[in-house]
C-alpha positions as a Python dict, from the first residue, in 0.01 Angstrom:
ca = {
    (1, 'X'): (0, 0, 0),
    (2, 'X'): (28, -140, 340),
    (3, 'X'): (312, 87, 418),
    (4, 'X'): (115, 402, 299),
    (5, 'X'): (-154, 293, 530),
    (6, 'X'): (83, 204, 839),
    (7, 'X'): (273, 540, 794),
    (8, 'X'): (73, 821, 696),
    (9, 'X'): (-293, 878, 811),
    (10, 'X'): (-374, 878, 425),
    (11, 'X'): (-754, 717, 431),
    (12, 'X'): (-829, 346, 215),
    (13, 'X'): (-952, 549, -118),
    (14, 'X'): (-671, 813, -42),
    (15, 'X'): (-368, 574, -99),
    (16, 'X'): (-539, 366, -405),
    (17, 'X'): (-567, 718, -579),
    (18, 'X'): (-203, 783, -513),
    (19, 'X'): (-208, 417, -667),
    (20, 'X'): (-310, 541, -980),
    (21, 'X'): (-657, 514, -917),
    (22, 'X'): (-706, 177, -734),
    (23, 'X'): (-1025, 123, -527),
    (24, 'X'): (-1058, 133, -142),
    (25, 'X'): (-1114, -202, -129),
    (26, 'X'): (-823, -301, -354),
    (27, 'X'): (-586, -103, -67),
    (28, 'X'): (-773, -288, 166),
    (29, 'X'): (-721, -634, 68),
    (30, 'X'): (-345, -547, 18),
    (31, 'X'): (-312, -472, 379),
    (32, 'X'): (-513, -719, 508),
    (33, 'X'): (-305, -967, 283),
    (34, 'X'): (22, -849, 424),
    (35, 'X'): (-81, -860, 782),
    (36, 'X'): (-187, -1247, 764),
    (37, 'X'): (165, -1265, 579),
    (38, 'X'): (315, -1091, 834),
    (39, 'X'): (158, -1296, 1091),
    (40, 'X'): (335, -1632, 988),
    (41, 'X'): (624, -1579, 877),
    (42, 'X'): (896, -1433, 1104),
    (43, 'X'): (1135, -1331, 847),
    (44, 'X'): (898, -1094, 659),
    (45, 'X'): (772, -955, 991),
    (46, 'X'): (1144, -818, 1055),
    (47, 'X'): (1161, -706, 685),
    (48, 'X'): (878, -491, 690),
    (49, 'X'): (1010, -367, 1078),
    (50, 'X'): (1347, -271, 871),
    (51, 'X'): (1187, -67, 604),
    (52, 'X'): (953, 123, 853),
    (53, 'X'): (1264, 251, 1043),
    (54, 'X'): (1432, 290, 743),
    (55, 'X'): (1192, 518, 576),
    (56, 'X'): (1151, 690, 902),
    (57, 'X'): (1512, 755, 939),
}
């Protein structure tokens, strides 16, 4: 969920239908959950880095 919302413009209720049917605030505590992840702890910041240029390749 939190790359759907980082790389498409796909809106919060968008990306949980494509979730099979997950609520906007569902996506939203996902993302919000992996950016305070993201936020302390080095390692997963460059692992989520890697599979946004990846996919973007």
């Amino acid at each position: 969920m939190y790359l759907s919302k980082t790389l498409t413009p796909r809106s919060f209720p968008e990306i949980g239908r494509r979730f099979g049917g997950r609520d906007h605030t569902t996506v939203l505590h996902a993302v919000r959950k992996i950016e305070e992840l993201i936020s302390g702890d080095t390692k997963l910041s460059h692992e989520v880095e890697l599979l946004k240029r990846l996919i973007n390749e």
